[in-house]
TORLOTOR-880625 format. One record per residue (C-alpha): residue in one letter; x, y, z. Coordinates in nm, 4 decimals. Layout:
BEGIN
+------+----------+----------+----------+
| pavo |       xx |       yy |       zz |
+------+----------+----------+----------+
|    A |        X |        Y |        Z |
...
+------+----------+----------+----------+
//
This chain:
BEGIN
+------+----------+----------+----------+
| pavo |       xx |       yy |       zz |
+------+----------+----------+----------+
|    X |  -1.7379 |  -2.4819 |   0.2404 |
|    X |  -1.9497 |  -2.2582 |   0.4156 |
|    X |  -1.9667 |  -1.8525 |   0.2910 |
|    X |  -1.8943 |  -1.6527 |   0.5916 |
|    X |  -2.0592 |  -1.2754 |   0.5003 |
|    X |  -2.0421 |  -1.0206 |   0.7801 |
|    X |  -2.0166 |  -0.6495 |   0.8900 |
|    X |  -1.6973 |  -0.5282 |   0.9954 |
|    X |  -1.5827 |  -0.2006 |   1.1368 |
|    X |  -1.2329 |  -0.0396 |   1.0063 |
|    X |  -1.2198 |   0.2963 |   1.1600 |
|    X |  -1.5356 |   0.5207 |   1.0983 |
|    X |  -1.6662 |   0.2920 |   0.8493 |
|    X |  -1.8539 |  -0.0641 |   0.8715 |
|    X |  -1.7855 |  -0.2399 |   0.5716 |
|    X |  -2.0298 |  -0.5462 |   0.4337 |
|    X |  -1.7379 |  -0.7981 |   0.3629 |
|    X |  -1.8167 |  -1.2229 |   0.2066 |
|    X |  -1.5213 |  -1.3875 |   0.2744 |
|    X |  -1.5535 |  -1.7815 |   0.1053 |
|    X |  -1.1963 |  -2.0462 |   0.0052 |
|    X |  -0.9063 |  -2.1506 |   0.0936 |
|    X |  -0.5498 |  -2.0404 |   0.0800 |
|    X |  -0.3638 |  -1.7273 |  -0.0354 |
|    X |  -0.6107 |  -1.4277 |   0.0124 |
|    X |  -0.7853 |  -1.2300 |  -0.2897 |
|    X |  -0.9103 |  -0.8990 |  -0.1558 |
|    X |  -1.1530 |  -0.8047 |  -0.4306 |
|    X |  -1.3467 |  -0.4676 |  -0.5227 |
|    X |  -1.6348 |  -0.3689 |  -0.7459 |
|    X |  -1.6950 |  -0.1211 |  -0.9868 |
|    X |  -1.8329 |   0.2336 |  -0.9231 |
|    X |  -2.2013 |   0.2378 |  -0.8162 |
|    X |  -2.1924 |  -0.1663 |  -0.8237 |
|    X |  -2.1494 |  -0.4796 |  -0.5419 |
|    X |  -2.0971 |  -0.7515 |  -0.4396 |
|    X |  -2.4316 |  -0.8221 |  -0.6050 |
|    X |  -2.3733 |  -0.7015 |  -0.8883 |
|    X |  -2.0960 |  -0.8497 |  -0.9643 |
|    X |  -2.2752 |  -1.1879 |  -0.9114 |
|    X |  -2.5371 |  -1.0584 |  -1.1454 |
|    X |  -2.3323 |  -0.9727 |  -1.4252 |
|    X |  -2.1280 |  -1.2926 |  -1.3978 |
|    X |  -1.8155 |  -1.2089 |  -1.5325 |
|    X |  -1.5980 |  -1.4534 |  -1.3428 |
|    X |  -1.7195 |  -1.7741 |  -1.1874 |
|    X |  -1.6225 |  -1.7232 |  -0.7956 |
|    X |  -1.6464 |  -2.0950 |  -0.7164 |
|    X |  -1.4010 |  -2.1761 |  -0.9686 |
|    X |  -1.1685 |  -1.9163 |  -0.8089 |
|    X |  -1.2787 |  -1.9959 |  -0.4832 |
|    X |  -1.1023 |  -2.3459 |  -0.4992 |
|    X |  -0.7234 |  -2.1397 |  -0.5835 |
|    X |  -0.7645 |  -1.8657 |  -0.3383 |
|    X |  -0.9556 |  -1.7076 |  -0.0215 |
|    X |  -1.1599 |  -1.4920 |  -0.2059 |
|    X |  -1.2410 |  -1.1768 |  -0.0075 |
|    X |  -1.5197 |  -0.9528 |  -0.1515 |
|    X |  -1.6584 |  -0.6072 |   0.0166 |
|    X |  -1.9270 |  -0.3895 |  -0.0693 |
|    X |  -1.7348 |  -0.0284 |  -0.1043 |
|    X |  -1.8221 |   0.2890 |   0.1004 |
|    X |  -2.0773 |   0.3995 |   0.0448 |
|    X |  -2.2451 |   0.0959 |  -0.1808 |
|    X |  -2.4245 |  -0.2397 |  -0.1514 |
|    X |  -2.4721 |  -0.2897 |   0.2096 |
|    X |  -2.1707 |  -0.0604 |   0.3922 |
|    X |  -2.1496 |   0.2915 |   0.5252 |
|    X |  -2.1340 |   0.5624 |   0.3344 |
|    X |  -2.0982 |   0.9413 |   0.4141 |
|    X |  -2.1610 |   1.2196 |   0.1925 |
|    X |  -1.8093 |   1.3928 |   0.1354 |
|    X |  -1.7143 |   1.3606 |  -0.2087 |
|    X |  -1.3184 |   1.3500 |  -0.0408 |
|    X |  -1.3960 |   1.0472 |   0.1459 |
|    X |  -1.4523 |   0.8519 |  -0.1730 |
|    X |  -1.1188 |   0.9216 |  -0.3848 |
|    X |  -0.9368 |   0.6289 |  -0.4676 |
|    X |  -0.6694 |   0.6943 |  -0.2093 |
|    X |  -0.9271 |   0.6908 |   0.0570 |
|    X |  -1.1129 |   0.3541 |  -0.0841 |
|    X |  -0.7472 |   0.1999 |  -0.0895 |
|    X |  -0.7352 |   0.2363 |   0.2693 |
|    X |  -1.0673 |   0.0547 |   0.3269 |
|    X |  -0.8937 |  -0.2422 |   0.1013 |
|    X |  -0.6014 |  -0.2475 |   0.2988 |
|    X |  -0.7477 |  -0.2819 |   0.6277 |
|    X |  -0.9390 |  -0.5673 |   0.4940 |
|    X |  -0.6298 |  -0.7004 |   0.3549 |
|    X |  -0.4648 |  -0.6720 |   0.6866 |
|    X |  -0.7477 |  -0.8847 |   0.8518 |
|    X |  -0.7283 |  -1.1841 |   0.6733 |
|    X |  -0.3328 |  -1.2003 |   0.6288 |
|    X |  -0.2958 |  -1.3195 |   0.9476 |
|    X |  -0.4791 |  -1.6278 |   0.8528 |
|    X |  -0.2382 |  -1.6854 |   0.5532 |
|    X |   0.1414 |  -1.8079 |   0.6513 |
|    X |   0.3295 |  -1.5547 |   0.3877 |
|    X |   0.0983 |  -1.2731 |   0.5571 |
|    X |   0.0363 |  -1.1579 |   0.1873 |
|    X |  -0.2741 |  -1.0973 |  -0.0115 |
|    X |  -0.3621 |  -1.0568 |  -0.4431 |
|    X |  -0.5111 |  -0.7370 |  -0.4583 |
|    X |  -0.8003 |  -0.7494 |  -0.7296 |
|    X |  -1.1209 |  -0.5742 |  -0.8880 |
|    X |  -1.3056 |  -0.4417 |  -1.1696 |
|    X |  -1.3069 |  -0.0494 |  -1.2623 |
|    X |  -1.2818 |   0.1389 |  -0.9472 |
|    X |  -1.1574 |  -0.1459 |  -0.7943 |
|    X |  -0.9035 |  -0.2107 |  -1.0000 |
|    X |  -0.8055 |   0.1581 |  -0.9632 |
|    X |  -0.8274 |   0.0856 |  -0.5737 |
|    X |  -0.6195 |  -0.2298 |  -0.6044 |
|    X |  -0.3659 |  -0.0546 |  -0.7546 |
|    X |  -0.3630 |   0.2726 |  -0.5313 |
|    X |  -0.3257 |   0.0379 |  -0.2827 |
|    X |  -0.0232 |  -0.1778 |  -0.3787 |
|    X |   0.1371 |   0.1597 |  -0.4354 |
|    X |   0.0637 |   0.3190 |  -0.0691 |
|    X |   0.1890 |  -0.0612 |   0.0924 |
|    X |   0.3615 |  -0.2955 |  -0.1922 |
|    X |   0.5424 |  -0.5456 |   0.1172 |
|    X |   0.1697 |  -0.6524 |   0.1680 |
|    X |   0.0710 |  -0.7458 |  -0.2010 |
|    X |   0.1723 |  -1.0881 |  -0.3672 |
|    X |  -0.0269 |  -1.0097 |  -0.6351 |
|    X |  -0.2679 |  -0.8074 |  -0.8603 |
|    X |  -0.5713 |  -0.8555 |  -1.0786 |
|    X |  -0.6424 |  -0.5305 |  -1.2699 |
|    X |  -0.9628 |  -0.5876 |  -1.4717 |
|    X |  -1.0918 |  -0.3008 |  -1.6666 |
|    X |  -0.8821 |  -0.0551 |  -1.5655 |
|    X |  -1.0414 |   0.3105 |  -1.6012 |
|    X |  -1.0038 |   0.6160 |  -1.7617 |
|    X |  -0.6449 |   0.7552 |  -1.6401 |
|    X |  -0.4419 |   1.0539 |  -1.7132 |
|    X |  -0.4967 |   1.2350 |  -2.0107 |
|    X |  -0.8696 |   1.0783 |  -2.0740 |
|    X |  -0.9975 |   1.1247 |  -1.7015 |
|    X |  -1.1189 |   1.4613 |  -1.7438 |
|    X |  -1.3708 |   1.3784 |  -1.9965 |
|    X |  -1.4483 |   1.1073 |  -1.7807 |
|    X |  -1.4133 |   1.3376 |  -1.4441 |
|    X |  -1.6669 |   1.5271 |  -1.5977 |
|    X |  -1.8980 |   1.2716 |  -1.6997 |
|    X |  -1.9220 |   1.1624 |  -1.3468 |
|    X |  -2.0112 |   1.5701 |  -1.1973 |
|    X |  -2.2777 |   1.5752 |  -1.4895 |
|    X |  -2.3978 |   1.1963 |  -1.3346 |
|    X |  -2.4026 |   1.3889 |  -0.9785 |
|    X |  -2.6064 |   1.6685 |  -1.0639 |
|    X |  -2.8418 |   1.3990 |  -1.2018 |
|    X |  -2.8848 |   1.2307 |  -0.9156 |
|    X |  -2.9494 |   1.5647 |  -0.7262 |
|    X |  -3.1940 |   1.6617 |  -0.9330 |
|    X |  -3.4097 |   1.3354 |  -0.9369 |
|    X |  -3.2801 |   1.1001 |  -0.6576 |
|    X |  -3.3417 |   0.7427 |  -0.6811 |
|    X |  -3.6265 |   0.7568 |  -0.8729 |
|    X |  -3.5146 |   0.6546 |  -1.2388 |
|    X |  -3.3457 |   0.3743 |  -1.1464 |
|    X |  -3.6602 |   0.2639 |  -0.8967 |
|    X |  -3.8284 |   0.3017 |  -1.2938 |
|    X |  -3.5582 |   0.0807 |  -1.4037 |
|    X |  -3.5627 |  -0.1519 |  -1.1906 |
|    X |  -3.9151 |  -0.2135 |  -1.2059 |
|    X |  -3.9233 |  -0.2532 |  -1.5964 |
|    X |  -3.8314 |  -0.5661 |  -1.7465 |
|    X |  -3.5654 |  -0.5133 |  -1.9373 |
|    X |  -3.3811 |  -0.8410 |  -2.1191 |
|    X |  -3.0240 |  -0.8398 |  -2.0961 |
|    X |  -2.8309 |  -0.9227 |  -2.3694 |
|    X |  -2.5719 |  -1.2190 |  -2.3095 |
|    X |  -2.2694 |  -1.0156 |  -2.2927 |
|    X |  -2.0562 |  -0.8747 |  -2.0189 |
|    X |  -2.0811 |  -0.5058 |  -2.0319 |
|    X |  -2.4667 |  -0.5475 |  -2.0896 |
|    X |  -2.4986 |  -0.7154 |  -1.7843 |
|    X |  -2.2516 |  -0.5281 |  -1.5827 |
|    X |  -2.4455 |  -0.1944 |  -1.7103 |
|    X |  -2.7933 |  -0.3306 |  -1.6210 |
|    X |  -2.7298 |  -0.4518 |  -1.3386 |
|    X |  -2.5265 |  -0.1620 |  -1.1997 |
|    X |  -2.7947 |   0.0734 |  -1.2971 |
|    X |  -3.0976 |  -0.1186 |  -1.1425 |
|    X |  -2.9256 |  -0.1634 |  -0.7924 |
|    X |  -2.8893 |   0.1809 |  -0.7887 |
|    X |  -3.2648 |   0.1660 |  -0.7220 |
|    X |  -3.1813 |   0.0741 |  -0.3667 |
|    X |  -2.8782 |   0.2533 |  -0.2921 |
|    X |  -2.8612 |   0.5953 |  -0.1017 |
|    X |  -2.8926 |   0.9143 |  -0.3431 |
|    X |  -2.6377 |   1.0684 |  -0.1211 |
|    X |  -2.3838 |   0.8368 |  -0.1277 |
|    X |  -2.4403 |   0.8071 |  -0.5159 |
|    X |  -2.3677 |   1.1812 |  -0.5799 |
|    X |  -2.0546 |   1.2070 |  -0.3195 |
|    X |  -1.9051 |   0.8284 |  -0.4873 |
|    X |  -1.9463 |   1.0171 |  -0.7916 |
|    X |  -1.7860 |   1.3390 |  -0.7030 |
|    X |  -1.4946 |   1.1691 |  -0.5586 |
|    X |  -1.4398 |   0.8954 |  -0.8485 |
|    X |  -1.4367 |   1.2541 |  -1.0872 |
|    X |  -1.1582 |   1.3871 |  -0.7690 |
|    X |  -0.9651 |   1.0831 |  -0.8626 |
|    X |  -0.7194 |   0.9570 |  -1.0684 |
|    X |  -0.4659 |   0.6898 |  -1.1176 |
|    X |  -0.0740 |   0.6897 |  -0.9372 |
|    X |   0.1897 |   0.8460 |  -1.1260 |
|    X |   0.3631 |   0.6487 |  -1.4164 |
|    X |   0.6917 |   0.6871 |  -1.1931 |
|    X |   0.5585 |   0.5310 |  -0.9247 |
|    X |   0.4133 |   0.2998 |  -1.0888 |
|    X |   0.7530 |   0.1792 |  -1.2468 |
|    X |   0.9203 |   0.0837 |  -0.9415 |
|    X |   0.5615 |  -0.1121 |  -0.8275 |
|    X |   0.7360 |  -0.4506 |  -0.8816 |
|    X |   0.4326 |  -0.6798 |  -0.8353 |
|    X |   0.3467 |  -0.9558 |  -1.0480 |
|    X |  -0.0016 |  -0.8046 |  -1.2574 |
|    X |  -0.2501 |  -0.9640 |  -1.4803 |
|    X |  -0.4447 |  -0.7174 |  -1.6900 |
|    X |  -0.8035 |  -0.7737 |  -1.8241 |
|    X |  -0.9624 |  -0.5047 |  -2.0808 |
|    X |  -1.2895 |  -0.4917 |  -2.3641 |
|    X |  -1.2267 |  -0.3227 |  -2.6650 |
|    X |  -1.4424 |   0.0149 |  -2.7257 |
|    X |  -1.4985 |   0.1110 |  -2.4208 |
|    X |  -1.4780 |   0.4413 |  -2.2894 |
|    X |  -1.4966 |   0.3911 |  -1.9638 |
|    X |  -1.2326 |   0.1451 |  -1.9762 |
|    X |  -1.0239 |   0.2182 |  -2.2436 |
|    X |  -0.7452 |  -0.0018 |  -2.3846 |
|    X |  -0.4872 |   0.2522 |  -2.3896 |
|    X |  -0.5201 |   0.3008 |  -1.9913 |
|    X |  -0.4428 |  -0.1122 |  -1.9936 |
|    X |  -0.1742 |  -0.0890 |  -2.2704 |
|    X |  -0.0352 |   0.2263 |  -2.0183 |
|    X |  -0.0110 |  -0.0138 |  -1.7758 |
|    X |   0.1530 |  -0.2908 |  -1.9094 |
|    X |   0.4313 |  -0.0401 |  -2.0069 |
|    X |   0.4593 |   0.1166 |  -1.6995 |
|    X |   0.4644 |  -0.1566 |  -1.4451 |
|    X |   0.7437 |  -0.3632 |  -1.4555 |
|    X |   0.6085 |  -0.7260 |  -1.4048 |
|    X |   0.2942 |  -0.7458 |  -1.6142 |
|    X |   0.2671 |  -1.1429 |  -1.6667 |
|    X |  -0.0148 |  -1.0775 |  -1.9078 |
|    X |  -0.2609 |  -0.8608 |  -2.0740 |
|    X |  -0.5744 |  -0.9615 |  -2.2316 |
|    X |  -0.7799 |  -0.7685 |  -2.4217 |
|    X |  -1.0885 |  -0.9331 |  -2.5967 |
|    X |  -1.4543 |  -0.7506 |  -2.7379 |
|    X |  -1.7025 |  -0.7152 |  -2.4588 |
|    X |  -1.9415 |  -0.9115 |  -2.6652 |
|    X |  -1.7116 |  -1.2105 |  -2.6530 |
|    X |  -1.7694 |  -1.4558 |  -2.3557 |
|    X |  -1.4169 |  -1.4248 |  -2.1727 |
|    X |  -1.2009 |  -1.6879 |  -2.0011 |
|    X |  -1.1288 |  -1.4723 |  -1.7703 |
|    X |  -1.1847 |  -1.7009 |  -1.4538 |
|    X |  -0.9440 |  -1.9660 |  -1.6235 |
|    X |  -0.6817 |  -1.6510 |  -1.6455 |
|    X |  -0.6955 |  -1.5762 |  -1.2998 |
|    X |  -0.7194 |  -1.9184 |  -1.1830 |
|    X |  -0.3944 |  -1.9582 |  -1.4073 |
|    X |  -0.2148 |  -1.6371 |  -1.2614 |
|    X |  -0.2946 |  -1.7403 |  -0.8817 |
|    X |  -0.1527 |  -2.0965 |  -0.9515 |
|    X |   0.1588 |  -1.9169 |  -1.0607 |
|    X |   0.1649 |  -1.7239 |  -0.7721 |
|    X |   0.1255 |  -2.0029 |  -0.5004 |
|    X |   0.4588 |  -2.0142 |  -0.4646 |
|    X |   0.5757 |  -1.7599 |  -0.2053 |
|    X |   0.9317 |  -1.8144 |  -0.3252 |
|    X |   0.8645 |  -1.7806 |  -0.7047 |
|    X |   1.0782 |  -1.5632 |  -0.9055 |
|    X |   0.9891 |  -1.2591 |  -1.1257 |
|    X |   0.9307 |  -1.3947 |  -1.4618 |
|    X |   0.9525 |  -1.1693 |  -1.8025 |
|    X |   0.7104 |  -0.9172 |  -1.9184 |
|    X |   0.4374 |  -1.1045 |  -2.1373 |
|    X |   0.1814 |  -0.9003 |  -2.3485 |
|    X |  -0.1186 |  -1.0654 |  -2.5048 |
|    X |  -0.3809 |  -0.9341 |  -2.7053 |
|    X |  -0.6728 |  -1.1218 |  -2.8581 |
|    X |  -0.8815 |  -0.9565 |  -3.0514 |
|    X |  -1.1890 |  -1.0749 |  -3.2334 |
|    X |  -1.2401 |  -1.0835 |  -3.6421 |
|    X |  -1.4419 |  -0.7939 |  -3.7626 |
+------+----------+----------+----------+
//
């Protein structure tokens, strides 16, 4: 089946969208500073195999990869970003009968996914939260992490990564290794300007409030690495509390090859039934031998 990747313009912003499968939609964002690119670089799920459960609907972000950008920090809070995901969600529903879509991604877009389904849950069958962020009482350290990360990139531009990029680095065969690499390198070609605003505006953001996200009654999987501050485990065990129809959470070392693409291939069978009732809460942890 033939990959259709195009520009397309949702209000002031022209988004690089890859639209490739069959069936219910998957609207799917990266992580901060990554893309579609590098998400097929670091590998962590194998997007034919989901390809052949769902319509799976990537985008580069604002402001990364191949779409506009601007340079005010507001314009990239995950409220904001959520927008841009919903008005690509609204452009493929059509195409599906139930006129819903899963609402996925890694790190920011898991935060997006989730802003999202909270701003319009009647238009979400679905969500696939993997690595969800720092939140609540560990974003500021995080928060400022990312203004420190700005004032970087002010202060030098583009030219460390261009540095990086050029050096041949090997990549050790493990997900956050390759999702760390890879992010950093394609910063070589991305926009200094639109780096430091993303920035500002992922350290302006934050995730919904625990009330709201109790009455978000949308069937979730959860997907989180162990020792990772970025993406810590008690910001995925938050979430598995808080929202009411977690199917499962899975939480594995990030030196460990997941079967992650089996999991969501597993979770969007389950949900290809428009009819299907809520099933009970299921929490899952695996956890490798020291």
């Amino acid at each position: 089946m033939r990959t259709l990747s195009y520009l397309q313009r949702f209000g002031d912003i022209e988004l690089a969208v890859r639209q490739h499968g069959e069936g219910m939609p998957l609207v799917w964002g990266h992580s901060l500073m990554g893309s579609m690119r590098v998400d097929d670089l670091a590998a962590l799920f194998d997007w034919e195999q989901l390809e052949q459960h769902a319509q799976v609907v990537r985008y580069d972000a604002r402001g990364h990869g191949n779409s506009d950008g601007s340079y005010d920090p507001e314009d990239y809070r995950w409220e904001e970003m959520a927008g841009d995901m919903l008005a690509i969600a609204d452009s493929v529903a059509s195409t599906f009968a139930a006129g819903r879509c899963v609402l996925a991604g890694v790190s920011m877009g898991a935060a997006t996914a989730l802003e999202a389904a909270t701003q319009q849950p009647d238009k979400v069958a679905g969500m696939i939260l993997v690595l969800p962020p720092t939140a609540w009482d560990t974003r500021p350290r995080q928060a400022a992490i990312y203004r420190r990360m700005s004032w970087i990139s002010g202060l030098f531009g583009a030219g460390p990564y261009r540095m990086l990029d050029w050096l041949p680095i090997p990549v050790r065969d493990d997900g956050r290794s390759r999702l760390a690499l890879y992010t950093a390198k394609g910063l070589a070609r991305a926009n200094p300007l639109h780096v430091q605003a993303a920035l500002r505006g992922a350290a302006l953001s934050d995730m919904p409030d625990r009330a709201k996200l109790a009455k978000l009654k949308v069937p979730t999987l959860i997907l989180a690495w162990e020792n990772d501050m970025a993406h810590p485990v008690s910001t995925a065990e938050a979430l598995a509390e808080s929202l009411p129809d977690v199917r499962k959470l899975d939480v594995i070392s990030p030196h460990d090859q997941p079967d992650w693409t089996r999991l969501v291939c597993e979770f969007l069978q389950e949900l290809g039934s428009a009819a299907q009732k809520p099933k009970k809460k299921v929490r899952s942890r695996r956890r490798t031998a020291a």
